[in-house]
N, C-alpha and C positions, 0 to 999 in steps of 0.2 A: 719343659713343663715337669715340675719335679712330683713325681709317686711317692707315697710313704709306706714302706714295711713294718709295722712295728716290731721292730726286731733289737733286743737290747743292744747295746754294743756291744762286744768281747771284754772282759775285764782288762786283759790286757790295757785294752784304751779306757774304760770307766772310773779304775785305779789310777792307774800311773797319774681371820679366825684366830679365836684359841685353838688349842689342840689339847684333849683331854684324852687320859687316858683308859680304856675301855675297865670294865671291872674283871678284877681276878688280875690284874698288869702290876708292875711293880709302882705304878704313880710317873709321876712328873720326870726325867730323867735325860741327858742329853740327847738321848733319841726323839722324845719330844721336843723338846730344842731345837733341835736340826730340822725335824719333820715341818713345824711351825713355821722357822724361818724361811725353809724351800718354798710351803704353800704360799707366804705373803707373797713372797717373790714373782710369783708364779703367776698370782690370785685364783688360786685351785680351791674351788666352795671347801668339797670335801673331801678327804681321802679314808681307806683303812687299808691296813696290810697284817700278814702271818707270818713267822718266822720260827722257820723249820733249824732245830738241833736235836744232834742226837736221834735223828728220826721220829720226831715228836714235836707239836707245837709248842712251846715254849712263850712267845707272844702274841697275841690280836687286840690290835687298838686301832682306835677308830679316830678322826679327827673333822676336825668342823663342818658343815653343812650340808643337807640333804639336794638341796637347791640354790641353785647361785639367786644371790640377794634373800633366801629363806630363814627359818629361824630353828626348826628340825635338824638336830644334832644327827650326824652320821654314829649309827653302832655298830660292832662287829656282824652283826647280824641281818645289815643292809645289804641290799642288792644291787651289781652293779653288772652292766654287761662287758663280756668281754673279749668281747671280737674275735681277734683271729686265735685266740688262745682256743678259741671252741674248736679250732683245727685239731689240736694237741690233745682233744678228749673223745673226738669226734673217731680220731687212729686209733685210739685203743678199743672203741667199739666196734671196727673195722675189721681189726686185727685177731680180734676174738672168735671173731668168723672163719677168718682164716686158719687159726689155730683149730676152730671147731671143723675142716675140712668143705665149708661150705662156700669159701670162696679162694682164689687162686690170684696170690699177688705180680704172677707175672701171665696170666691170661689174657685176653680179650677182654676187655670190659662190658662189651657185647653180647658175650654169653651170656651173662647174666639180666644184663638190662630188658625188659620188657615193653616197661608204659613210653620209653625213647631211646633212641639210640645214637652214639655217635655217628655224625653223618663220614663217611668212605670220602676221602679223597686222595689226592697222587703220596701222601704222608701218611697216611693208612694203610695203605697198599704194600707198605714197605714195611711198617713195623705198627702194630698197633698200639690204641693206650691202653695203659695195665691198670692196676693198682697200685703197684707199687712206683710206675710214675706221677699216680696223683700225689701218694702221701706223699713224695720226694719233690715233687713240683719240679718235675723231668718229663712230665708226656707232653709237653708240645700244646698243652689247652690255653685258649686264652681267656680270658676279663680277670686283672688284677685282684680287683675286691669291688667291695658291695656299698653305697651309699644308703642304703634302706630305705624304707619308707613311711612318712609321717604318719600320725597317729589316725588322721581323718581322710586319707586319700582310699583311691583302688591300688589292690597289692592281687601281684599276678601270682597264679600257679606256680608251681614249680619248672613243670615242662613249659610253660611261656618263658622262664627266666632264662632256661638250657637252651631256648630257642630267641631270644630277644623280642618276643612277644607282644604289643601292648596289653596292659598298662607297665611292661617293665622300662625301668630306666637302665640298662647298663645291655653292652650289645651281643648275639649270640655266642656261645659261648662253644668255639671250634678250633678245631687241628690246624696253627698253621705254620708251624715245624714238625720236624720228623722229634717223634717219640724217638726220647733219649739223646737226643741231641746235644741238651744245653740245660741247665738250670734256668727258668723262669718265671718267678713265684704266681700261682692262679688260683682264686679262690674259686673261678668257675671249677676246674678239678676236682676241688670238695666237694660242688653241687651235683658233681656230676656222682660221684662216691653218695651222696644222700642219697639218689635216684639210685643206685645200685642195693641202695639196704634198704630201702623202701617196697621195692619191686620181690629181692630176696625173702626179706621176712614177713611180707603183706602188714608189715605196722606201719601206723606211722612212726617218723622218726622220732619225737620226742616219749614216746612208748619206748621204741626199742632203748635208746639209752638210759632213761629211766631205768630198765630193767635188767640191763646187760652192764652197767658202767657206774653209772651215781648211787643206785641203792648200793651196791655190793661195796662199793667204796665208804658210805657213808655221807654223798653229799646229800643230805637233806634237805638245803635250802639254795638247793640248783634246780635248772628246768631251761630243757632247750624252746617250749614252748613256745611261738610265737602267731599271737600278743601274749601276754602273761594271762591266765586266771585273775579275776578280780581279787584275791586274797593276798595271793603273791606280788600283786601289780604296787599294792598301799604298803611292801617292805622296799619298794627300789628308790633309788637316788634319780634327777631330774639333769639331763648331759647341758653342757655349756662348752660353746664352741670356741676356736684359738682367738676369736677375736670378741671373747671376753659376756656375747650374747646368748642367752636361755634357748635351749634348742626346743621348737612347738612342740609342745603335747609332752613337753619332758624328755622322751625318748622318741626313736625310732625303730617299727618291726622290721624284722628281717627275714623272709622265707627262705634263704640262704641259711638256713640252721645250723649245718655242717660246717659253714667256714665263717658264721658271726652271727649266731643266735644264742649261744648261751648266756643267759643270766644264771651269777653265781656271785660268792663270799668271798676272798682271801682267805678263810678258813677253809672253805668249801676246797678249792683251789690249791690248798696245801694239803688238805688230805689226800688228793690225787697225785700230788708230785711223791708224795710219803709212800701211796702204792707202787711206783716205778720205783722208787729207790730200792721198798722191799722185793718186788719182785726180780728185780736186778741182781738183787744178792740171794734167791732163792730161799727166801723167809716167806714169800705170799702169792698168791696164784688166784686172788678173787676176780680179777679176769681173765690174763694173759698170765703163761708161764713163763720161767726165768731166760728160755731159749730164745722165746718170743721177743720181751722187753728188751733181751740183748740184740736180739736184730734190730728195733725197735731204736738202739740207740747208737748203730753202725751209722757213720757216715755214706749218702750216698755219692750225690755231687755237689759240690762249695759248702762243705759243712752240715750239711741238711738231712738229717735220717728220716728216716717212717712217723712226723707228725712235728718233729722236734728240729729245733737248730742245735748244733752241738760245737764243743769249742771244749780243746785241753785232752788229755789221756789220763789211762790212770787214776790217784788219787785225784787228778783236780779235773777229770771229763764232768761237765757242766754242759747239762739240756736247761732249753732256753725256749721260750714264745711270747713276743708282744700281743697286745690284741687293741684294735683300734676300733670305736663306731663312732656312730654321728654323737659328739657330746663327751665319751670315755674312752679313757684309757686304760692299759692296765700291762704290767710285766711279771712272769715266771721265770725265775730262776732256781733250780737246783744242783745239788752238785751228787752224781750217782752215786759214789761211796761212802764219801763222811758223813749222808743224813742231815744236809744242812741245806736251808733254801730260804728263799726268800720272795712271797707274793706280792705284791701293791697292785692297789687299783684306784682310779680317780676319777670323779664326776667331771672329769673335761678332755677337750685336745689342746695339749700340750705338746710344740714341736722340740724343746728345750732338753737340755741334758740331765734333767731333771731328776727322771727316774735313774737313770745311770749314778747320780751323786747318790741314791739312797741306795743304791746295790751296792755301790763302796763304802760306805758308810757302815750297813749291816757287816759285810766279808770282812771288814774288819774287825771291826766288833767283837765277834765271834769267831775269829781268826780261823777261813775257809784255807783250807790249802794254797799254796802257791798263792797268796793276796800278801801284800808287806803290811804288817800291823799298823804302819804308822805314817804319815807323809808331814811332812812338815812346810807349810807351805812360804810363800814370801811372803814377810809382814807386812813392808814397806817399802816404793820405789826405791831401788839404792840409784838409780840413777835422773835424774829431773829429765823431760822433755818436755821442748819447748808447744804451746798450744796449739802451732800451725803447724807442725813435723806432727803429732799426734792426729790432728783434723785430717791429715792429708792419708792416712791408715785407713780411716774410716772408710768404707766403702762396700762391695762384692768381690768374697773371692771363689774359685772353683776349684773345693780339693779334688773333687774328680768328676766323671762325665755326666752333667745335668743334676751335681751335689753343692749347693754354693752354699758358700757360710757367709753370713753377715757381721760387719767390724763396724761398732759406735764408740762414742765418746757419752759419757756422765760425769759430771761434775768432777773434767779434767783425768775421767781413768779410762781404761780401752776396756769395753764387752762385748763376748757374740753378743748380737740379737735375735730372738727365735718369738715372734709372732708382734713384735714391736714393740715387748719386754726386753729389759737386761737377761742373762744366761749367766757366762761362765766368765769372769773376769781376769785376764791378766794386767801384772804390773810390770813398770819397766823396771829392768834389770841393769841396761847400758844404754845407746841409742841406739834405737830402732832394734834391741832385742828383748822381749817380754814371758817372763813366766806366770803360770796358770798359778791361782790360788786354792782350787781344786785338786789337781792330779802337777804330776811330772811330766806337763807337756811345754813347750818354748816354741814362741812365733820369733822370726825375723823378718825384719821388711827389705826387701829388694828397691832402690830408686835409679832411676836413669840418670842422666846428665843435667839436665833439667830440675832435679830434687823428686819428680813426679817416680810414685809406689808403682813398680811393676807387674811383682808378684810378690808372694810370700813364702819363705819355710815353714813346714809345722815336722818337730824334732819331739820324738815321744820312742824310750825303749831301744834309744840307742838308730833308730831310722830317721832318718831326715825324708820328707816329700814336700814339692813344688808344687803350689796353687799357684796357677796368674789370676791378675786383676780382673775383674769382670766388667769393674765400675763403679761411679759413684753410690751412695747414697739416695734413692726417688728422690726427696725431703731436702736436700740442698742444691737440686739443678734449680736454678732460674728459668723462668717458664721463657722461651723465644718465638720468633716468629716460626711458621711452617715452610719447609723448604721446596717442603715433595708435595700439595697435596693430594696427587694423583697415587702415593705409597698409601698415605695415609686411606686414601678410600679403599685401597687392596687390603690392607689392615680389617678396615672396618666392615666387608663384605665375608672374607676369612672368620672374624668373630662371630659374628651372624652365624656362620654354617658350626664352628666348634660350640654354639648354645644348642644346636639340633642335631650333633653327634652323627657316628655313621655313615650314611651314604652319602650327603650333603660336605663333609668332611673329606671323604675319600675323590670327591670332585674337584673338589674347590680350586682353582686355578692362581691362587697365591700361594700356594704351601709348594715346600720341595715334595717329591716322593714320597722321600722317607718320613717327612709327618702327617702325609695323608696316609698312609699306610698303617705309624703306630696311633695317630690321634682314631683314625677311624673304627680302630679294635673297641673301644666303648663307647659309652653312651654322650650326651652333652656334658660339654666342661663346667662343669661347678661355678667354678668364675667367671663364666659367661653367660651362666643362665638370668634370668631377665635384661641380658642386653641393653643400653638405651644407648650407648656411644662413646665415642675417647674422644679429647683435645691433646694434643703433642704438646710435648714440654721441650724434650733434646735431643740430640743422637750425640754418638760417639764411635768412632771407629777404632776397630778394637782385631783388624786384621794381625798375624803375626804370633798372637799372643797361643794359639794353641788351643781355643775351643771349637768345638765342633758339640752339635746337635743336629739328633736323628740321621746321622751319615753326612751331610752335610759342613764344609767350615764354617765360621762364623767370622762376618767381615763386618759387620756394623751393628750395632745396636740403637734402638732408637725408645725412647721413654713415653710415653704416654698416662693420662690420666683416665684410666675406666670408671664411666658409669654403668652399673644394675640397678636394678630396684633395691636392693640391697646396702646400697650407698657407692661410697668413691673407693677406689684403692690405684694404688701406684701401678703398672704396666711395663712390664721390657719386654721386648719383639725384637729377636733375634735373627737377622739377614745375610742373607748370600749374599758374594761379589753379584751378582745376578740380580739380584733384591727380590730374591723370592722369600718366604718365609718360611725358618727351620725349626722355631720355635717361642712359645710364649711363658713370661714366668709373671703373674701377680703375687705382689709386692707389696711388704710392711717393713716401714723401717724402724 
């Protein structure tokens, strides 16, 4: 079951509607062009973004729709959320504390906490959570992120959410590795940081930030509030989800504030990357000092400092945060010395490499450090393949553990597919070798004796890495008869319990361990909730090949058609020689 971090990618890899442009912009220009052709691509209602030179905004433009299928032009000065980047805002008010001597990034979090408290167990006992493992997503807390909640339901406290509560959906939110351990990203972490500066400064949290962070900054048209003020509510954009549908009510609240409440601009959003640059170089100090921002931007463990992802040294060290909610997306890039960066943000989810083309795009542009001005990509196949060597590519492949990439055919060319859109297109080069028309990256295909695709290379920067095959396509298995149907009922009894999340999951007598163990850390699975049933389509065995899920090998897969209320999607159930179940991935091809 694959998690999504909105996490840019490194340039290293990102490199290698109308769309109008906002007023005060220089008009019409290839940047519009590109922006345009991305969104159709995409079908993204609307986007705007900022772009930071020189340590100053230089541009904000807005591009098409407030609402998917609307007629309300997006302007600079719309509202969009932005997920987990409210992490990255959320540390600097943190941190201010810290600097102001009133909280301690390597204490007890306990000290402070009052209205709840981390609950003690054999991983407590040992080393407790800090602060400085929430902002580094090193203490050991668990629940990934936050699905929020619709505009007309019940939305639980806070301490229901730290605690898994009802009416919360997402599951308590507890130690269950040793602090310091491991890097493993937790938006519970952040919650658990909200309740610490809530308890501390007796405000609430979108007071305190307000006060300590966005005025002193300048964001004007930010507010962690959640639900918005009715005034603020009539400047936001309306989120649309990867599979192209209006999300209820527009948006979704979150009382998770700290790790995906904020609504804000790309201008908003670039004036805060503009305070970290200056205070980095000891030009500003409206919240955190120069000493601060540079711990702030130390690595702690896999790249991840105190709020920030970080990537490069030097002239080209680049803080980074995606931010995802039900409906938006959105990406922070800056680069700490040159004064150059780059915000987007978008009324959808978008799994595609979408926003990575627009951060290469800008870096060059604007020629970011360490980015090559120019890539030149392949115009044209220089070598023909034939339709049934190209069809037989098409499939799943796994660059790495529970990360698949999707390979299609259009009208005779090879694209990822990321939400059952085209992506990133390569052409062939020779047989069975293709280059990206985007970046400097080259697939080869692996075949067996038989002609049948194994695996794949992917060659980017001078590394070569090995994906195997995962499998066809959902979309071109022939449906067949059932072979197992006593699997399938372990199947269908399994789904049942992953729509009711938790205990029900950590039971369930179809799953290995290991994904009672990780399904049962949250709430119900998304793609299982409203349930009504699957019919089998194929299986395949897929022993050999080198995947493994949730601790687990994987010796078979088997395809299935899921119904929700929601409609049909494709289904893979991933099986032990054992025929237990190690895990599930729904499926758009």
């Amino acid at each position: 079951m694959r998690t999504t971090i909105r996490r840019v990618v490194p340039l290293a890899l990102a490199l290698t509607g109308c769309a109008t442009a906002a007023p005060g912009t220089s008009g019409s220009d290839d940047l519009d062009v590109f922006v345009a052709a991305q969104m159709a691509q995409r079908h993204v209602p609307g986007l705007s973004l900022a772009i930071i030179q020189d340590g100053r905004i230089v541009e904000a433009r807005a591009y098409g729709v407030t609402d998917p299928g609307g007629h309300t032009p997006v302007t600079t000065s719309t509202l969009f959320q932005a997920g987990s980047i409210s992490k990255s805002v959320s540390a600097l008010g943190a941190l201010r504390l810290v600097e102001q001597g009133r909280l301690d990034l390597d204490a007890d979090v306990n000290r402070t906490l009052t209205t709840w408290k981390v609950p003690s167990n054999p991983f407590t006992a040992v080393k407790p959570v800090t602060l400085r493992g929430i902002l580094s997503h090193t203490a050991g807390l668990t629940v990934h992120g936050f699905p929020g909640y619709a505009v007309d339901v019940a939305r639980p406290t806070l301490v229901q959410v730290l605690d898994g509560e009802p009416p919360t959906n997402t599951a308590p939110i507890r130690v269950d590795t040793a602090p310091g351990a491991m890097w493993r990203y937790s938006g519970g972490g952040y919650t658990v940081m909200q309740q610490m500066i809530v308890d501390l400064t007796g405000e609430p949290f979108p007071d305190f930030m307000r006060r300590t962070v966005l005025q002193p900054i300048g964001m004007t048209n930010s507010s962690f509030e959640q639900p918005l003020p009715p005034a603020m509510a009539a400047m936001t954009a309306g989120g649309q989800y990867g599979n192209l549908q209006p999300v209820k009510g527009r948006w979704h609240v979150y009382p998770e504030m700290a790790a995906a409440g904020l609504w804000t601009t790309p201008t908003d959003l670039a004036r805060f990357a503009i305070e970290v640059q200056e205070a980095y170089a000891g030009r500003s100090s409206k919240v955190i000092s120069r000493a601060m921002t540079r711990r702030m931007l130390t690595a702690e463990k896999q790249g991840d400092g105190l709020g920030f992802f970080l990537q490069g040294t030097g002239p080209t060290l680049l803080f980074n945060h995606g931010g995802r909610d039900e409906g938006f997306d959105a990406s922070l890039n800056a680069l700490a010395e040159s004064g150059q960066g780059l915000v987007v943000m978008i009324n959808a989810n978008d799994n595609s490499n979408m926003m990575n083309r627009l951060v290469a795009f800008v870096a060059r542009k604007y020629a970011w450090p360490g980015v090559a001005s120019t890539y030149v990509p392949p115009v044209a196949a220089a070598a023909p393949i034939a339709v049934e060597r190209l069809r037989a590519i098409a499939g799943r492949y796994e660059r790495s553990n529970n990360n698949m990439m999707t390979l299609g055919t259009l009208n005779g060319r090879l694209y990822v597919i990321s939400d059952g859109l085209p992506d990133e297109e390569f052409v062939a080069v020779r047989d069975d070798q293709f280059q990206s028309v985007d970046r400097d990256v080259r697939l080869g295909f692996v075949r067996d004796a038989s002609g049948a695709v194994t695996r794949l290379t992917w060659t980017m920067g001078g590394t070569t890495r090995t994906a195997p095959r995962v499998g066809p396509l959902v979309s071109s298995l022939a449906r067949q008869a059932d072979p197992d149907p006593a699997l399938t009922a372990r199947v269908d009894a399994a789904l049942r319990a992953m729509a009711q999340g938790g205990a029900a999951v950590a039971s369930a007598a179809a799953l290995t361990p290991g994904a009672q163990r990780d399904f049962s850390r949250s709430g119900p699975w998304p793609a299982a909730v409203g349930y009504r049933g699957i019919a089998f389509v194929a299986s395949e065995r897929v022993a050999g090949r080198g995947l493994e899920r949730h601790g687990s090998p994987v010796d078979r897969i088997a395809y299935y058609t899921l119904t929700t209320d929601s409609g049909q999607r494709g289904l893979m159930v991933h099986l032990t020689s054992d025929g237990l179940i190690t895990d599930f991935d729904d499926v758009v091809d």
